[in-house]
Kinemage of the C-alpha trace (Angstrom):
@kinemage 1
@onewidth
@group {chain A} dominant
@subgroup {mainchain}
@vectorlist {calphas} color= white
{ca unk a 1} P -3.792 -5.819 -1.362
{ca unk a 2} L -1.027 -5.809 0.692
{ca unk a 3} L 2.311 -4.177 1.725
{ca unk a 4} L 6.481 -5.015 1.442
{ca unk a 5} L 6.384 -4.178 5.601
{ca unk a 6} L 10.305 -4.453 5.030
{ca unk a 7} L 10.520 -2.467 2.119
{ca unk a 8} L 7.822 0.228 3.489
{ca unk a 9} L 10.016 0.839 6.531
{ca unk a 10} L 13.061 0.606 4.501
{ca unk a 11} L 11.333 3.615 2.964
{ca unk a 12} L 10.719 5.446 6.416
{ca unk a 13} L 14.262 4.551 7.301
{ca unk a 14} L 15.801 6.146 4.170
{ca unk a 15} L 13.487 9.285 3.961
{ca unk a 16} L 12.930 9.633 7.696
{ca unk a 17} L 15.432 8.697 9.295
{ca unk a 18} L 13.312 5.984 10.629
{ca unk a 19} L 10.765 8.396 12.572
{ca unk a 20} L 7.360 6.887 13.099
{ca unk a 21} L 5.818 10.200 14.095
{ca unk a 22} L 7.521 12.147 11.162
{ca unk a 23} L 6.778 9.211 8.716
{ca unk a 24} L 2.777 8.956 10.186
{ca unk a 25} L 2.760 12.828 9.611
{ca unk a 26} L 3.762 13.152 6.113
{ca unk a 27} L 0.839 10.293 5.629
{ca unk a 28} L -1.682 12.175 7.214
{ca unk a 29} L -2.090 9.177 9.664
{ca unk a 30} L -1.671 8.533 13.039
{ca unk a 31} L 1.700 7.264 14.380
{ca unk a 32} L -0.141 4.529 16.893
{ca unk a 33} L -1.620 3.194 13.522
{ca unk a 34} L 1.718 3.170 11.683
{ca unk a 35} L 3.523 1.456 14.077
{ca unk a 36} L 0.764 -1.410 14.999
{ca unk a 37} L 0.474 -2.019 10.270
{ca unk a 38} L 4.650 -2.192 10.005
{ca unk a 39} L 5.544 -4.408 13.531
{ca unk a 40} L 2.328 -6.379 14.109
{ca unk a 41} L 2.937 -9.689 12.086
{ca unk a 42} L -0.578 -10.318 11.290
{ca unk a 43} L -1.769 -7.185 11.095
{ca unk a 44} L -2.374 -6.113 7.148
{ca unk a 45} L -2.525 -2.807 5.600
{ca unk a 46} L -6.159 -1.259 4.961
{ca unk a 47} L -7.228 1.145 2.882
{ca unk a 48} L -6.999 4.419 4.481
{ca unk a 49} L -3.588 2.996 5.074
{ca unk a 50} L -2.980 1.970 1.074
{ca unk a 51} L -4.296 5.300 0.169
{ca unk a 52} L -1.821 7.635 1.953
{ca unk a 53} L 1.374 5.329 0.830
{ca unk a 54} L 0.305 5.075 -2.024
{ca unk a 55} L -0.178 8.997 -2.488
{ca unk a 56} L 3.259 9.338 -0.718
{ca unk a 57} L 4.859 7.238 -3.310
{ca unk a 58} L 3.489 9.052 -6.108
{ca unk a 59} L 4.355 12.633 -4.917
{ca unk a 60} L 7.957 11.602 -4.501
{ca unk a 61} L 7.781 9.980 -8.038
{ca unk a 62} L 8.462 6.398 -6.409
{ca unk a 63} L 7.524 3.431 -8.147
{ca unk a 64} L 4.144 1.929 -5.861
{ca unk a 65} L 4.587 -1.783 -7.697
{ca unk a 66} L 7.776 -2.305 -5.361
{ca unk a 67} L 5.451 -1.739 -2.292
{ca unk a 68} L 2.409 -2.270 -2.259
{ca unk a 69} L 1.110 -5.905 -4.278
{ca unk a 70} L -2.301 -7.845 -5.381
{ca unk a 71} L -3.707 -10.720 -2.898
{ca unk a 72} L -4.317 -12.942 -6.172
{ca unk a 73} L -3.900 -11.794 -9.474
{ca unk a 74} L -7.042 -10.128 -11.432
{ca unk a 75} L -8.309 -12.101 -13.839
{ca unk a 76} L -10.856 -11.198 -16.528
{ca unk a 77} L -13.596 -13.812 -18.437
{ca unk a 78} L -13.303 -12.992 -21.877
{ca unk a 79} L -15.693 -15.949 -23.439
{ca unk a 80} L -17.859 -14.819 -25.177
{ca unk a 81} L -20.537 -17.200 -24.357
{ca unk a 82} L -20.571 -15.687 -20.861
{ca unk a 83} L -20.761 -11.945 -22.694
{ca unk a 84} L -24.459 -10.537 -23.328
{ca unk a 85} L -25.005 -8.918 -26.784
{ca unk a 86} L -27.230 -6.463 -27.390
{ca unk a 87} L -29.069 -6.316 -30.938
């Protein structure tokens, strides 16, 4: 998974005026780690990270699908030659 890094601090801007240090404490994370996942181009977003946006988002009845996305789409093997059965 990873983040909109515009879009989350978009988010920070509009709800916090674009604090780091208020923004890291309403995540429960710290502001050093905050900072480094939004500017640092290849740094990506891990879970404790996914966790507490995500858990931001849905407290404040945001929709998560605009910020936080899937590497590769899930996909699911429904042959059933490659299914066991059970008799």
């Amino acid at each position: 998974m990873y983040i909109n890094k515009e879009k989350v601090f978009d988010l920070m801007q509009k709800h916090f005026q674009g604090n780091y240090h208020a923004f890291a404490r309403e995540l429960s994370l710290d502001v050093s780690h905050l900072y480094r996942t939004l500017n640092e181009k290849n740094r990506k977003a891990g879970p404790k990270f996914l966790g507490a946006l995500m858990q931001f988002l849905e407290r404040n009845k945001i929709d998560y699908k605009e910020y936080i996305f899937l590497d590769t789409s899930l996909t699911v093997c429904n042959d059933s030659k490659n299914r066991e059965t059970t008799a």
